[in-house]
N, C-alpha and C positions, 0 to 999 in steps of 0.2 A: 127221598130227594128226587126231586123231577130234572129229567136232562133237559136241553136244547139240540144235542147230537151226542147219538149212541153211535158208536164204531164198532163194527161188528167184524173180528180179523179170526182166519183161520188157525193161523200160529203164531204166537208172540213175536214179535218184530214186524209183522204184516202191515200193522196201520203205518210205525215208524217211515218204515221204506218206500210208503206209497202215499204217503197223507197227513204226515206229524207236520208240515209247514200250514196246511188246513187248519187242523187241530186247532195250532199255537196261535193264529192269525184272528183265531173265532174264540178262543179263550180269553185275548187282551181287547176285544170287542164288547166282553160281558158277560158271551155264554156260558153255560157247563157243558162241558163235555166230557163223555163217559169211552171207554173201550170196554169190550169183552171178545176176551180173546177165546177162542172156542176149543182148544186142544193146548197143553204145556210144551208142544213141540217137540217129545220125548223120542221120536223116529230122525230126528235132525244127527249131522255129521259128529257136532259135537256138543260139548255143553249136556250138561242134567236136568231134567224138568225142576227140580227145585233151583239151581243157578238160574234157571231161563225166568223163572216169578222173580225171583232176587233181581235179576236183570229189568224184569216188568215194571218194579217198581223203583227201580231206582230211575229209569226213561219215564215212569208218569210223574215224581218231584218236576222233573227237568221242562217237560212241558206244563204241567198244570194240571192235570187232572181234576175232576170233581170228584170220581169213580173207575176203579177198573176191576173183574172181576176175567175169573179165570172159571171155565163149565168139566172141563177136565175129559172133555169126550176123547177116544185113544186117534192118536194123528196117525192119519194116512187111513183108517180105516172108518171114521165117521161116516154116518150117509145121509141123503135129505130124506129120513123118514120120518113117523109121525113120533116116536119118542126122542128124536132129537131136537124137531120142531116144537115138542111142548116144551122142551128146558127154557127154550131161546123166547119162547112165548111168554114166560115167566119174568125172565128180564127185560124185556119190553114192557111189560105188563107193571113193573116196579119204577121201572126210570120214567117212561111214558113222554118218550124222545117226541123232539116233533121230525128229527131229518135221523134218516141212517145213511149213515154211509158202511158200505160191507165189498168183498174181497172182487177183485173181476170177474166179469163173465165165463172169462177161459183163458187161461194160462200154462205156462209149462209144469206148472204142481199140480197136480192132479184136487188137490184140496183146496185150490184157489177158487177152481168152478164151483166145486160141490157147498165151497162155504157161501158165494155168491146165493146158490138154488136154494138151500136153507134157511139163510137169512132173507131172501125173499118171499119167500112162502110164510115163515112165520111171521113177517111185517103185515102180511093178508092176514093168516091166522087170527091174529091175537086181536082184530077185531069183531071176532065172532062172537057173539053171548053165547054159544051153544056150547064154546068149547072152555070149558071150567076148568082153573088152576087154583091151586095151593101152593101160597107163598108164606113160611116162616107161621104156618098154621091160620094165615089170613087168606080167603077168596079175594081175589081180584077182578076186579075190572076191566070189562076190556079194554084194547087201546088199541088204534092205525095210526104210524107214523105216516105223517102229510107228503114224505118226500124217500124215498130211498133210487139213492146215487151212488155208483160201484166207481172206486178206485182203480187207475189202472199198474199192474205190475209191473212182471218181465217181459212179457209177450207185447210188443207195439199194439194199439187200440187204439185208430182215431177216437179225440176224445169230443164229447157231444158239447162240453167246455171247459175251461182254465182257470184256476186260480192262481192270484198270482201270489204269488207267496216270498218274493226278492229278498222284506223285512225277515222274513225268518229263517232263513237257509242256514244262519249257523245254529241255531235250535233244534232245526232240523238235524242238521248234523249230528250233534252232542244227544240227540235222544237215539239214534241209530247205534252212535259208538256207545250206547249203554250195554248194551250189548256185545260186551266184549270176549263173549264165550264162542260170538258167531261171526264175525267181522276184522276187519286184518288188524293182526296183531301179532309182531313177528317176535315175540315171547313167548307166541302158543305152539306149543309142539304134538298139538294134538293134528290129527289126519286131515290134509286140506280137502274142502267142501266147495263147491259152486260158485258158494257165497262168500269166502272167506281171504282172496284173496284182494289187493291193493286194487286191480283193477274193477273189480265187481263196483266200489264206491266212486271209483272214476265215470261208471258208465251211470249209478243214481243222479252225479250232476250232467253226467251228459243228457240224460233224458230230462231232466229237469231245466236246465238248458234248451233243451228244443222247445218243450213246451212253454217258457219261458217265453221265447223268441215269435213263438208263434201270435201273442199276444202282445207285445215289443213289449216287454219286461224281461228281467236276467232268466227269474228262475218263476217256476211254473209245476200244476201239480193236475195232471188230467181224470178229467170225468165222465161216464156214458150214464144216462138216464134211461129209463124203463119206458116212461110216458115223457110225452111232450110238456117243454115247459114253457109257462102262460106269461104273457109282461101287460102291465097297465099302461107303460111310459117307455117310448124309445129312448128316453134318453136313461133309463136303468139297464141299458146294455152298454158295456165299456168296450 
């Protein structure tokens, strides 16, 4: 199955919190869109990497998926090296995205940046002919996605642009509270986390909200790009 945008998230809930209103907005448009989450999140406050897939996929019904696949690399200790680069090469190399979208450049997770450097490097990677993979006992092809564009997190990022995402914010929503192992829920009496209290999703629409506003639209989902981007027509800029 060939994507239209592979999402490329450090830990499960990564794309939800930063990018499920993209997602949902570009799926009722036509595309497919894929995730791969690159660690089960098993180093998180609470929740077990099998709840967290459970949680995966009950958030990709919600938005739509065409694809999500989980690489299983151990969280918190992944790094941008070349055997992490070739897994990630592999899935690229299978879906053969034309856009990635992948985690920010730097943030307060130490795993946000390093998934960013990874999944940049293997969007270069993978279209090398030099560098041969084996996929499910098939050689592949290579492939350069045309675009990779980094989501922004926790850490503020002016972003390079905005989508507006108004129509989906409660999609967005409902694919975050999939995730109900990690996000408030005051039946869980497990150990509170960063993440997990009431506030934490007050400040998703607050930022979502700025960014919103920044564009005079409610809600908004920011983006920094690598390389400059090209227009034929002023008037394809809103």
């Amino acid at each position: 199955m060939k994507l239209d945008i592979l999402v490329i998230a450090a830990h499960p809930d990564d794309a939800e919190l930063a990018c499920s209103g993209t997602i949902a907005s570009h799926i009722q448009k036509g595309y497919k869109v894929g995730i791969l989450d690159l660690t089960q999140g098993e180093m998180g406050t609470r929740g077990t990497p099998e709840l967290r897939i459970l949680e995966s996929n009950n958030s990709s019904k919600i938005l739509g998926l065409s694809a999500r696949e989980n690489l299983g690399f151990k969280d918190i200790f992944f790094k941008d090296d070349e055997s992490h680069q070739i897994e990630i090469i592999k899935i690229i190399r299978k879906y053969q995205p034309e856009i990635v979208l992948a985690n920010a450049v730097s943030d307060r997770h130490p795993d946000h940046g390093k998934g960013a450097s990874v999944a940049s490097h293997a969007c270069f990677m993978s279209g090398l002919r030099k560098i041969e993979t084996v996929y499910e006992n098939k050689s592949q092809e290579p492939w350069r996605p045309k675009f990779i564009y980094h989501y922004i997190q926790n850490n503020y990022i002016k972003p390079d642009f905005v989508v507006d995402i108004t129509d989906f914010w409660d999609l967005k929503l409902a694919s975050i509270k999939a995730f109900k192992s990690q996000f408030y829920d005051p039946q869980n009496k497990e150990p509170q986390s960063f993440i997990s209290s009431a506030e934490f999703l007050d400040f998703i629409e607050a930022r979502a909200r700025e960014f919103g506003h920044s564009i005079n639209s409610k809600f908004g989902e920011g983006f920094t790009v690598e390389k400059m981007i090209g227009v034929r027509d002023l008037f394809d800029l809103k």
